[in-house]
GULUM-225324 format. One record per residue: residue in three letters; x, y, z of N, C-alpha, C in turn. Coordinates in nm, 4 decimals. Example, Ala and Ser with C-alpha at 12.3 -4.5 7.8 and 13.67 -1.06 7.14 Angstrom:
BEGIN
<"ALA" <1.3190 -0.5690 0.7800> <1.2300 -0.4500 0.7800> <1.3200 -0.3300 0.7800>>
<"SER" <1.2850 -0.2250 0.7080> <1.3670 -0.1060 0.7140> <1.2900 0.0030 0.7870>>
***
This chain:
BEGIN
<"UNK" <-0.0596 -1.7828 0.6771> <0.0077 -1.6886 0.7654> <-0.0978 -1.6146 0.8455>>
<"UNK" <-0.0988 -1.6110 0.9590> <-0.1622 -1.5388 1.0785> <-0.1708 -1.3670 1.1025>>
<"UNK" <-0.2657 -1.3037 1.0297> <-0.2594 -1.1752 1.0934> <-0.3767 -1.1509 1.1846>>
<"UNK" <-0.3454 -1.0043 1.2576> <-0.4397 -0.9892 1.3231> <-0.5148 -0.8639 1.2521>>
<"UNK" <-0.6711 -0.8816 1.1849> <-0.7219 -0.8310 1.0870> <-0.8058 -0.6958 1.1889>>
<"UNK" <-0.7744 -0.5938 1.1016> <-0.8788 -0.4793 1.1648> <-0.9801 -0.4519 1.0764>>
<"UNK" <-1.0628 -0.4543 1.1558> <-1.2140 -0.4244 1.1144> <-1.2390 -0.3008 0.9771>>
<"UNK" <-1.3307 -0.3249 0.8620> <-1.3347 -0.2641 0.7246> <-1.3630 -0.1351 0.8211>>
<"UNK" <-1.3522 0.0135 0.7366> <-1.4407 0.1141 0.8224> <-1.5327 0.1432 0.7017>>
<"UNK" <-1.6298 0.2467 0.7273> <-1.7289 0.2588 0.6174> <-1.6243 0.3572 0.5192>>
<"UNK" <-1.5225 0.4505 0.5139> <-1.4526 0.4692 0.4032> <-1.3949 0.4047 0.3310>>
<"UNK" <-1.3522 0.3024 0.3983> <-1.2192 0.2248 0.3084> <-1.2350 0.1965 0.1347>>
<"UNK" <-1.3612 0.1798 0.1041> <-1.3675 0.0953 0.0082> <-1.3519 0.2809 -0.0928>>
<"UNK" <-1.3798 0.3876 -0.0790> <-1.3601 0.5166 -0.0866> <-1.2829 0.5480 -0.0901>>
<"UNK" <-1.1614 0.5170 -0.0362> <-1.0359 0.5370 -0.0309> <-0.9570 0.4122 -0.0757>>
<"UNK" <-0.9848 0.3357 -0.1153> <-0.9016 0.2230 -0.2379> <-0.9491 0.3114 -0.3514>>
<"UNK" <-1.0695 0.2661 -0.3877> <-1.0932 0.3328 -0.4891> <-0.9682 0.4889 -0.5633>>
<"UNK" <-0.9672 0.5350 -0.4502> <-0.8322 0.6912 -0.4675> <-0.7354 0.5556 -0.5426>>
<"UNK" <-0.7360 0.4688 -0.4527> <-0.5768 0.4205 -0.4495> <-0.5917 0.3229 -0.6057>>
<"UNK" <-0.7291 0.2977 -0.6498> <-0.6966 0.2505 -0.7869> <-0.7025 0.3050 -0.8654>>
<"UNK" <-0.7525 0.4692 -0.8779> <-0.6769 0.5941 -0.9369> <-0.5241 0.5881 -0.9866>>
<"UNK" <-0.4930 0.5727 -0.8871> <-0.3211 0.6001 -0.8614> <-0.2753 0.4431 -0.9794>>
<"UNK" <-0.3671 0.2849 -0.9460> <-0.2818 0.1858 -0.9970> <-0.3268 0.2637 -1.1533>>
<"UNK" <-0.4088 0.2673 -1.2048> <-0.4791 0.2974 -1.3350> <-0.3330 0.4011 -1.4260>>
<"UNK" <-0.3231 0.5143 -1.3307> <-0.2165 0.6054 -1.3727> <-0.1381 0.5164 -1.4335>>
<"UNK" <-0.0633 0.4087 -1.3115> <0.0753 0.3685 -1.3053> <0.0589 0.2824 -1.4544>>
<"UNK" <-0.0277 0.2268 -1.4852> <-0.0552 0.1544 -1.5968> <-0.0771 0.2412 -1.7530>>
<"UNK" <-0.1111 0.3255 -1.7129> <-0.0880 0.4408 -1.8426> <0.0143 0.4519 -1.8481>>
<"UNK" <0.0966 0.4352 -1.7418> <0.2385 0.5059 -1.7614> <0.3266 0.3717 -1.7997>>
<"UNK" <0.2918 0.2292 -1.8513> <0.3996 0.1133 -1.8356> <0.4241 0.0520 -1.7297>>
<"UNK" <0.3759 0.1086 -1.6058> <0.4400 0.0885 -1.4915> <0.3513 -0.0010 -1.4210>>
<"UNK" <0.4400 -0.1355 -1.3137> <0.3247 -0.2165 -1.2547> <0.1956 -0.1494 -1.1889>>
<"UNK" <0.0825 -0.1812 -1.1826> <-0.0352 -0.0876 -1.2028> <-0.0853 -0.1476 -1.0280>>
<"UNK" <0.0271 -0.0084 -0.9512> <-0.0169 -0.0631 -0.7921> <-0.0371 0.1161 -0.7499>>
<"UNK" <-0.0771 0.1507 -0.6488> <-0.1348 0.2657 -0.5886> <-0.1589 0.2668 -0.4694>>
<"UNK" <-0.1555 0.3867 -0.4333> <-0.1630 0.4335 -0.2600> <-0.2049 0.5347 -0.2339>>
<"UNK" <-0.2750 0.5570 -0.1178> <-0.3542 0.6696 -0.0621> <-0.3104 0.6812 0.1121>>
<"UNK" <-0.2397 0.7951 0.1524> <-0.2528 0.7900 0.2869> <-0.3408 0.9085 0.3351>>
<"UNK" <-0.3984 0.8593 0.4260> <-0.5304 0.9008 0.4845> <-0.5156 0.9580 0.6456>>
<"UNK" <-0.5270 1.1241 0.6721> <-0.5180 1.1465 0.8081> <-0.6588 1.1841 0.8669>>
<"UNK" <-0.7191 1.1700 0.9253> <-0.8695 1.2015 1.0059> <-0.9644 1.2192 0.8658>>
<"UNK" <-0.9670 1.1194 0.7706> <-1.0613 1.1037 0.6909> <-1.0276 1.1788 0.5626>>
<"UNK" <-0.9260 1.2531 0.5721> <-0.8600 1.3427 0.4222> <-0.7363 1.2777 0.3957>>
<"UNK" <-0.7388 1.2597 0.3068> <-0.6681 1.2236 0.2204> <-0.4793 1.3380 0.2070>>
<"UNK" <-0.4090 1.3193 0.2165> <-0.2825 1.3823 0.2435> <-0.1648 1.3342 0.1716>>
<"UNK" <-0.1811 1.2548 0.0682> <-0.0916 1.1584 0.0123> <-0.1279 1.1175 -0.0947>>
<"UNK" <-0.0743 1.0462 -0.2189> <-0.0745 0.9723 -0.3157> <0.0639 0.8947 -0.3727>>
<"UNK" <0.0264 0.7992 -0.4036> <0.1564 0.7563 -0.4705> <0.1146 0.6809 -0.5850>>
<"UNK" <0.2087 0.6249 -0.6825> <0.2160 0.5104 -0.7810> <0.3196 0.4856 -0.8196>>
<"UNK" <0.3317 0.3147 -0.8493> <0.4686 0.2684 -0.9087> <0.5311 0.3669 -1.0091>>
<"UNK" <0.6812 0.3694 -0.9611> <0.7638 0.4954 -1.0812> <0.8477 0.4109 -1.0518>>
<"UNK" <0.9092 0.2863 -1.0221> <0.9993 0.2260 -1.1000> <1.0789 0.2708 -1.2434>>
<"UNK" <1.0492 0.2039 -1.2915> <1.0515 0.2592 -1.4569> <1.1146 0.4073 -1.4141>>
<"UNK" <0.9917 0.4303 -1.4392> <1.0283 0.6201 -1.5032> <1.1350 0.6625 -1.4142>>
<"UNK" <1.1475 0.6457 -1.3056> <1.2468 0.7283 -1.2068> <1.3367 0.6593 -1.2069>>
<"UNK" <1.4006 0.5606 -1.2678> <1.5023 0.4720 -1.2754> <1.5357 0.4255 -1.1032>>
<"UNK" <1.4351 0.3670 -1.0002> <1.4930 0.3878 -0.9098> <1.4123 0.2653 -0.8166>>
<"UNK" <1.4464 0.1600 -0.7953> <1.4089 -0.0040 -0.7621> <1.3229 0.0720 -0.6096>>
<"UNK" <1.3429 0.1660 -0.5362> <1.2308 0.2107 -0.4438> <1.1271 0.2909 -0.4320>>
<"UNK" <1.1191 0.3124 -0.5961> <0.9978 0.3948 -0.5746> <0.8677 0.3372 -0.6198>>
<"UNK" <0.8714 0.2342 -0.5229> <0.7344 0.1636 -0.5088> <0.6106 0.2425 -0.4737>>
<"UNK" <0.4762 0.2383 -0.5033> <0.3526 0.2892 -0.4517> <0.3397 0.3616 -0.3502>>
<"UNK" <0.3656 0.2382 -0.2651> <0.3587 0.3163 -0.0876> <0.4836 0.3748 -0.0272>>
<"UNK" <0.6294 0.3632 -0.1291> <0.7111 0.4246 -0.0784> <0.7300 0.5903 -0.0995>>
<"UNK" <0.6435 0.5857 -0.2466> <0.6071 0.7040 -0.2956> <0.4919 0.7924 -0.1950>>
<"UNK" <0.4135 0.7521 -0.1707> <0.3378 0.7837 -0.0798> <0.3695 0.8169 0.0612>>
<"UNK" <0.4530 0.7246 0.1440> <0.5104 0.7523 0.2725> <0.5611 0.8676 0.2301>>
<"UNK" <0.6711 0.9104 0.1397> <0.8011 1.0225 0.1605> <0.6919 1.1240 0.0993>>
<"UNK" <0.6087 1.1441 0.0445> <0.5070 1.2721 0.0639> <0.4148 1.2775 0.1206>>
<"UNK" <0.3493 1.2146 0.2040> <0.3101 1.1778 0.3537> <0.3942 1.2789 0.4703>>
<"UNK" <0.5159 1.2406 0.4660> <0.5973 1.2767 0.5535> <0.6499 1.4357 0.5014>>
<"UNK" <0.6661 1.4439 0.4278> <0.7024 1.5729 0.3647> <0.5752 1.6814 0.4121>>
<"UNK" <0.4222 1.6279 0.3921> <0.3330 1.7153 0.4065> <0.3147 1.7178 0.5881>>
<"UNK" <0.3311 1.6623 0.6024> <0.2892 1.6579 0.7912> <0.4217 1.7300 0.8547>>
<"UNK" <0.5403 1.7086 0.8050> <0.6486 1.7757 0.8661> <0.7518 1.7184 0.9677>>
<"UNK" <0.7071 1.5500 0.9638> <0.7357 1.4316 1.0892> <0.7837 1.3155 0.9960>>
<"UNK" <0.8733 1.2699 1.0050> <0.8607 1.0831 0.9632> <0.7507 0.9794 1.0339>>
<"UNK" <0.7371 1.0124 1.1503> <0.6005 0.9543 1.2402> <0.5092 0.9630 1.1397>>
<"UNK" <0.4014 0.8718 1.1084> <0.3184 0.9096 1.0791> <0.2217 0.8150 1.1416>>
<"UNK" <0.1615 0.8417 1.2587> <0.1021 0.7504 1.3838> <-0.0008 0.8030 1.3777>>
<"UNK" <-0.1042 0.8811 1.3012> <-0.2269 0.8847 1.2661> <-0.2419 0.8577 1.1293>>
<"UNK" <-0.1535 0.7953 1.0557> <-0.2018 0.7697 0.9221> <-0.2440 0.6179 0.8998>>
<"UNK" <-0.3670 0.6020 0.8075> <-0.4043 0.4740 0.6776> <-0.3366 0.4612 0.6205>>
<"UNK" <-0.2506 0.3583 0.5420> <-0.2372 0.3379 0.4526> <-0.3517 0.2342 0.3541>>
<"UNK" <-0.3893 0.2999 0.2562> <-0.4329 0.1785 0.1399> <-0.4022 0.1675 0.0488>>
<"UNK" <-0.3442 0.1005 -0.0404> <-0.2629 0.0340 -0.1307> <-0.3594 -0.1291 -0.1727>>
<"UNK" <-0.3405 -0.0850 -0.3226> <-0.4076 -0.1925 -0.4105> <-0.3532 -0.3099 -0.4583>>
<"UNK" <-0.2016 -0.3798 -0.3717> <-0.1166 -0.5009 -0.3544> <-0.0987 -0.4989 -0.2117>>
<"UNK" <-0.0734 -0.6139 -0.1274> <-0.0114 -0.6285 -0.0608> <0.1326 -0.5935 -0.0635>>
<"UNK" <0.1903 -0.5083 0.0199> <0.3139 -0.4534 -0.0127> <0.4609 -0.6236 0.0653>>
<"UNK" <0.5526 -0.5226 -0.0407> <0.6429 -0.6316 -0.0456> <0.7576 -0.6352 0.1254>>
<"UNK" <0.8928 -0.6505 0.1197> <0.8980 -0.6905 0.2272> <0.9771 -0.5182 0.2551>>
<"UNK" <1.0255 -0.4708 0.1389> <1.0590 -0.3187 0.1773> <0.9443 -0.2586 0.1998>>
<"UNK" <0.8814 -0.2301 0.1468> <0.7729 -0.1383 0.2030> <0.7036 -0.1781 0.3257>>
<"UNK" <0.6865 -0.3155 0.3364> <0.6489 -0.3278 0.4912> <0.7251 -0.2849 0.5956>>
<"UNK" <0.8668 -0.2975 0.5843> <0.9433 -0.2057 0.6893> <0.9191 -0.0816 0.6190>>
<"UNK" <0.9219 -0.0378 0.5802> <0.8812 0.1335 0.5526> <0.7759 0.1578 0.6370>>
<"UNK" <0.6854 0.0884 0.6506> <0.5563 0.1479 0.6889> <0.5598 0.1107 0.8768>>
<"UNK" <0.6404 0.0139 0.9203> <0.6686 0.0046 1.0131> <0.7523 0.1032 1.1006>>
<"UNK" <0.8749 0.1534 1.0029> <0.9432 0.2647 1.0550> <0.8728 0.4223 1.0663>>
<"UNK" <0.7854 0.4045 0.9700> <0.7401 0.5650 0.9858> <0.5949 0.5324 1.0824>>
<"UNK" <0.5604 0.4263 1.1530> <0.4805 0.4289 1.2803> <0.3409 0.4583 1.1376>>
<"UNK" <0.3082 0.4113 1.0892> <0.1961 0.3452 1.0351> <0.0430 0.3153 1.1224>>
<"UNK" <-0.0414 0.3888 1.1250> <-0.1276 0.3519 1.2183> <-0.1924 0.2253 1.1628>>
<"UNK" <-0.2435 0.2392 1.0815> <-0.3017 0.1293 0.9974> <-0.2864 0.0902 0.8654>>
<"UNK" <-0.3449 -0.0810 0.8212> <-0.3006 -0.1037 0.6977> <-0.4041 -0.1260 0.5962>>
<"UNK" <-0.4369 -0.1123 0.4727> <-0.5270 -0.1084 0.3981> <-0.5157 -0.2103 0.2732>>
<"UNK" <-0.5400 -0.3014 0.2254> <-0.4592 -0.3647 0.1097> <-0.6093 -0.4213 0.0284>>
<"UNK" <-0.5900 -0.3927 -0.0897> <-0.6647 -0.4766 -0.1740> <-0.6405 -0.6005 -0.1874>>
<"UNK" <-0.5361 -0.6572 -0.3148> <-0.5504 -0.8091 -0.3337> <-0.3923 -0.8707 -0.2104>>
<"UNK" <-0.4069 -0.9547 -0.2069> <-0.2735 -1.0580 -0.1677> <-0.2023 -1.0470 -0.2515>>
<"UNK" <-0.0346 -1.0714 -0.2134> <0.0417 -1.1077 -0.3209> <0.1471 -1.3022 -0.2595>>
<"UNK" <0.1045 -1.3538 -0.3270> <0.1716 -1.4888 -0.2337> <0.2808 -1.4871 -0.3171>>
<"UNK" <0.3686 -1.4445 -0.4117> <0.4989 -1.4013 -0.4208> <0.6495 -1.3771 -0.3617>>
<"UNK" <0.5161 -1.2087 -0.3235> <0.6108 -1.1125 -0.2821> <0.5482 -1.0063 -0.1474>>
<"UNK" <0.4054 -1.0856 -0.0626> <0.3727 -1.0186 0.0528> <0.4087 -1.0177 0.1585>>
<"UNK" <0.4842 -0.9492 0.2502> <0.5495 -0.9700 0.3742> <0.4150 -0.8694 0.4550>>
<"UNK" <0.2757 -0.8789 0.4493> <0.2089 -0.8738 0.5433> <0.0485 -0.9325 0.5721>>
<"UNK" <0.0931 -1.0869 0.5464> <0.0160 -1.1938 0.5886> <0.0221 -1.3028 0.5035>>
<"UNK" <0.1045 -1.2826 0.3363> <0.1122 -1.3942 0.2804> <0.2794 -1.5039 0.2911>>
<"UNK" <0.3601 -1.4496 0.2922> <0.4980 -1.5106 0.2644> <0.5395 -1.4899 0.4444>>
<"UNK" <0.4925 -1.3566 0.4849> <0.5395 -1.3463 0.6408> <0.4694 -1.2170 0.6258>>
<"UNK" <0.4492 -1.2000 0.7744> <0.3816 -1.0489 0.8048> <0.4514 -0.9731 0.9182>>
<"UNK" <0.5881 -0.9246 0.8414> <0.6454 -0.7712 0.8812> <0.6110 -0.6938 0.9843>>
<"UNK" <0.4779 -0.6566 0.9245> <0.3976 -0.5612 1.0117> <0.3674 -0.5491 1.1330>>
<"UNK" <0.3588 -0.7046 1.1612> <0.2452 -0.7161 1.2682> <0.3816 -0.8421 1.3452>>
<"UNK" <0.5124 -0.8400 1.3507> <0.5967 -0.9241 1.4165> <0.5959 -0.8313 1.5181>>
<"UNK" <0.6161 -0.9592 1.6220> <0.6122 -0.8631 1.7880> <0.7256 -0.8776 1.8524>>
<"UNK" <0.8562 -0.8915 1.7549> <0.9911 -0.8376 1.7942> <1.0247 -0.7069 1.7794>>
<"UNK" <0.9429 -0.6534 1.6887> <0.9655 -0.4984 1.6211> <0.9003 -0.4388 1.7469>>
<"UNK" <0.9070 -0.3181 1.7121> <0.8784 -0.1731 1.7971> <0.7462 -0.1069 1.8149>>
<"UNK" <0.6578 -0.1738 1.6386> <0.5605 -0.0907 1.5992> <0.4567 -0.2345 1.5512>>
<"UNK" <0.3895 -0.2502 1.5895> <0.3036 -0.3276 1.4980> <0.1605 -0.2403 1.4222>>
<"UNK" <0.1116 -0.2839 1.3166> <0.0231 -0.2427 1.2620> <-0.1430 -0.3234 1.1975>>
<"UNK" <-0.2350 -0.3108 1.2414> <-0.3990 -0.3642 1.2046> <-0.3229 -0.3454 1.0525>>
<"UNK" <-0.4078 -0.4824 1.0215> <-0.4014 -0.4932 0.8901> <-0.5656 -0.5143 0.8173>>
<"UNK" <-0.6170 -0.4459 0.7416> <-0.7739 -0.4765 0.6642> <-0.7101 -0.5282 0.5241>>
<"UNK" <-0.7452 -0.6638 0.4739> <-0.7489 -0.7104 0.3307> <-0.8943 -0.7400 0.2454>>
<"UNK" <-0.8564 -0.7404 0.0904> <-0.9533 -0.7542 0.0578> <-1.0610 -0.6509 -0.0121>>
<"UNK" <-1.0576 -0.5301 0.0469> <-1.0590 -0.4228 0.0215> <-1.0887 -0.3774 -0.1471>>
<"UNK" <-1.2074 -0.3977 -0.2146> <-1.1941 -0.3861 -0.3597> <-1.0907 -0.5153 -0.4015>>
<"UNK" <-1.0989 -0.5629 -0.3571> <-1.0015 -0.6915 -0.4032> <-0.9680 -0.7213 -0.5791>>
<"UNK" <-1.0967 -0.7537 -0.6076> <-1.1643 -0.8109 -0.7227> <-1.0889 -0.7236 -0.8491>>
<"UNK" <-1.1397 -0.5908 -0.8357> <-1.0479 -0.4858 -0.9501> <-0.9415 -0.4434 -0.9682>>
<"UNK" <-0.8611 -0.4834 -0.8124> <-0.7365 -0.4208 -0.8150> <-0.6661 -0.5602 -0.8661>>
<"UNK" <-0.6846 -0.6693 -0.8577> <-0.6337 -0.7790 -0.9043> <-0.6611 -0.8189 -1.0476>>
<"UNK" <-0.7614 -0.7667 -1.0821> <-0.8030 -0.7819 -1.2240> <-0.7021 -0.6797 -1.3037>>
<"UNK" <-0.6896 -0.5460 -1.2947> <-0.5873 -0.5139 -1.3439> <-0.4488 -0.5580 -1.3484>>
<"UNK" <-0.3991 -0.5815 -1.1999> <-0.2894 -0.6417 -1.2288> <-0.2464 -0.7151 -1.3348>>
<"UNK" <-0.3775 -0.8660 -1.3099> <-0.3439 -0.9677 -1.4437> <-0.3492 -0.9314 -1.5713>>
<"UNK" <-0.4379 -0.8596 -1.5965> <-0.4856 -0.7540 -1.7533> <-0.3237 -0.7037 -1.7562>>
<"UNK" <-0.2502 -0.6380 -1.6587> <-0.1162 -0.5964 -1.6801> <-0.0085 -0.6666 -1.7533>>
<"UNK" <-0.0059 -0.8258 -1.6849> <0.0868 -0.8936 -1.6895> <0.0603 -0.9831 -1.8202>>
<"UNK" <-0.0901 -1.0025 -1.8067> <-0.1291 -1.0622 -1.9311> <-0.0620 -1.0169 -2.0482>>
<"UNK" <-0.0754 -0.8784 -2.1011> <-0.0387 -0.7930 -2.1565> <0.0964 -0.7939 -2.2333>>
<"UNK" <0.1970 -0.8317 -2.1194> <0.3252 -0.8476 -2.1225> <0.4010 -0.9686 -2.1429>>
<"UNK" <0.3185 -1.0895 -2.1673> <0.3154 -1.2010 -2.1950> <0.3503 -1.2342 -2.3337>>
***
């Protein structure tokens, strides 16, 4: 699948890192061990982690957790100066999430060829029927955020 990749910046790997904070939590907590950081002019303004589980509630994914206090702290659903980085490739809801709230950019650690709607299964993000497209950076700490995952699932095996 074809994206159009934006260039690493010298924070990013600084700001996954936040965001494998957040997967680490989610994994203390039972919960799939994914995380998010949204990022406005280099500060940080956001956090999220999978609460599935705990919140009994199939959308409170990482970055969905993150967008709606994102948006809560800025005072806008826009959020057209924000990063997102997140330690999965997000699925095909959260890619419209991040499309609707005007997403400046995208941040992702590992791939998911599953369940990624932004560059593995299809890329959401970056379709140029939509309204909003969004730079996507992968790869990003790749290595650890995927290693947990499997350590996760392993686990559960």
């Amino acid at each position: 699948m074809h994206t159009d990749a934006a260039p690493v910046s010298a924070n990013d790997a600084a700001f996954m890192a936040r965001a494998l904070d957040q997967a680490l939590a989610a994994y203390a907590e039972e919960e799939v061990p994914i995380g998010a950081v949204i990022v406005v002019d280099g500060r940080v303004i956001a956090e999220g982690r999978n609460r599935t589980r705990t919140w009994h509630d199939p959308t409170a994914h990482a970055e969905v957790v993150a967008l709606r206090r994102a948006a809560a702290r800025v005072g806008d659903w826009r959020l057209t100066e924000a990063t997102l980085y997140v330690t999965l490739e997000p699925c095909a809801m959260c890619a419209g999430a991040m499309v609707l709230g005007r997403i400046r950019r995208l941040v992702y650690a590992a791939a998911d060829p599953k369940a990624g709607m932004c560059g593995s299964l299809g890329n959401l993000v970056q379709d140029a029927r939509l309204n909003h497209r969004i730079p996507v950076t992968t790869g990003v700490l790749e290595q650890p955020a995927g290693e947990m995952l499997r350590r996760f699932f392993r686990a559960r095996r």
